[in-house]
C-alpha positions as CSV (number, residue, x, y, z in Angstrom):
1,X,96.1,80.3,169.6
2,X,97.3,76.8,170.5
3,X,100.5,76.5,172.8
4,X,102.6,74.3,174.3
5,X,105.5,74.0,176.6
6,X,107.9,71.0,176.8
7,X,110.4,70.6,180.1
8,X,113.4,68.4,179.0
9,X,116.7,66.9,179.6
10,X,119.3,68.7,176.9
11,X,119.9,65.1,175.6
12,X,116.6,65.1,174.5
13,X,116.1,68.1,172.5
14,X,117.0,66.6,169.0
15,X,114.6,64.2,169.0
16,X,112.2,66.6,170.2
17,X,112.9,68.8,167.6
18,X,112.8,66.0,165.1
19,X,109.0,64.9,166.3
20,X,108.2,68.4,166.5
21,X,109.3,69.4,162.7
22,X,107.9,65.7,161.6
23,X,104.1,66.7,163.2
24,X,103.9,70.3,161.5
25,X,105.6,68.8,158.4
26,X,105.2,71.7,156.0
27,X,103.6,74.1,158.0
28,X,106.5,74.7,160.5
29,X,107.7,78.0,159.8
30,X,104.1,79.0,161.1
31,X,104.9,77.8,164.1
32,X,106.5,80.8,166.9
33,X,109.1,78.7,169.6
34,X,110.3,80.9,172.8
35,X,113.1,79.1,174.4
36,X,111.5,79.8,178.4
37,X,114.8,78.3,179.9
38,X,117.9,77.3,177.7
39,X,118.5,73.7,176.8
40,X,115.2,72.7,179.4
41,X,112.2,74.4,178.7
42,X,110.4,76.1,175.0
43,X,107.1,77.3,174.1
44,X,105.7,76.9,171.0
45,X,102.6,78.6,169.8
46,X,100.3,78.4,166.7
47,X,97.2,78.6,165.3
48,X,95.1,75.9,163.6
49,X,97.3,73.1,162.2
50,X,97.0,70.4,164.7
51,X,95.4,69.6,168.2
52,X,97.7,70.4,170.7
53,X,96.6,67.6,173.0
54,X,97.0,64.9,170.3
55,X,100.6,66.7,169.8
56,X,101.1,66.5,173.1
57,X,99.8,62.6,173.5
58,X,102.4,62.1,170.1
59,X,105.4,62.9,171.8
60,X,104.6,61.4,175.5
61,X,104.4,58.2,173.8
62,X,108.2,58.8,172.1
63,X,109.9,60.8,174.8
64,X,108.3,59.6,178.0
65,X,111.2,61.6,180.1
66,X,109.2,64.9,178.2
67,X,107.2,67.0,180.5
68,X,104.5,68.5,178.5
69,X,101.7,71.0,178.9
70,X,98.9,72.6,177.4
71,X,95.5,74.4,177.0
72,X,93.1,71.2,178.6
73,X,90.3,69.8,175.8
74,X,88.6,68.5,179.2
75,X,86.8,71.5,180.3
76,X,87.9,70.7,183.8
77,X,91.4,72.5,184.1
78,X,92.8,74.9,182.3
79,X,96.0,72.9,181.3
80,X,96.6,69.7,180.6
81,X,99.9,67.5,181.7
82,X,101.7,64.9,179.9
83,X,104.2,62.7,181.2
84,X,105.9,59.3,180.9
85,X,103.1,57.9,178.2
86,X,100.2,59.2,179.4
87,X,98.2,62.3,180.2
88,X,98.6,63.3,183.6
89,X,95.3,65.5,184.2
C-alpha cells in the first residue's frame, strides 16, 4: 500500500486537493484520506495507481510551501522528504 502525508498551510489546501484529484483522475474514490491534523496535515493511502514518489515530486514542483513524505524508492531510508521543489532525502 502506497501512502503519503502532506504538512500544509490552510491556504493551500485547495490547490492541493485540486493536484491531488487532477493526478488520480478517475481513480480517486480508491484513494483512503485521514485528516492527521485539521487544516495542516492528511494521509492518503492507495494501492497501485501511481508512484508515490513521482506524486510526491508533482506537487513539490507546484506547492513548494508543501511538506511531503513517503515510503523512499532509494533503498536507503525508509521515507522520503519533499520540500520547496526538490526531494529532500
Amino acid at each position: 500500500m502506497n501512502f503519503l502525508r502532506a504538512l500544509y498551510e490552510t491556504s493551500a489546501y485547495d490547490d492541493l486537493i485540486s493536484l491531488l484529484k487532477k493526478a488520480f483522475g478517475p481513480n480517486v474514490s480508491s484513494v483512503d484520506v485521514d485528516t492527521i491534523i485539521e487544516d495542516q496535515m492528511l494521509e492518503l493511502r492507495w494501492t497501485g495507481i501511481i508512484n508515490p514518489n513521482e506524486l510526491a515530486m508533482d506537487i513539490t514542483q507546484e506547492l513548494p510551501n508543501v511538506i511531503l513524505e513517503t515510503q523512499s524508492d532509494t533503498g536507503i531510508d525508509l521515507y522520503s522528504r519533499y520540500f520547496n521543489g526538490t526531494q529532500l532525502w
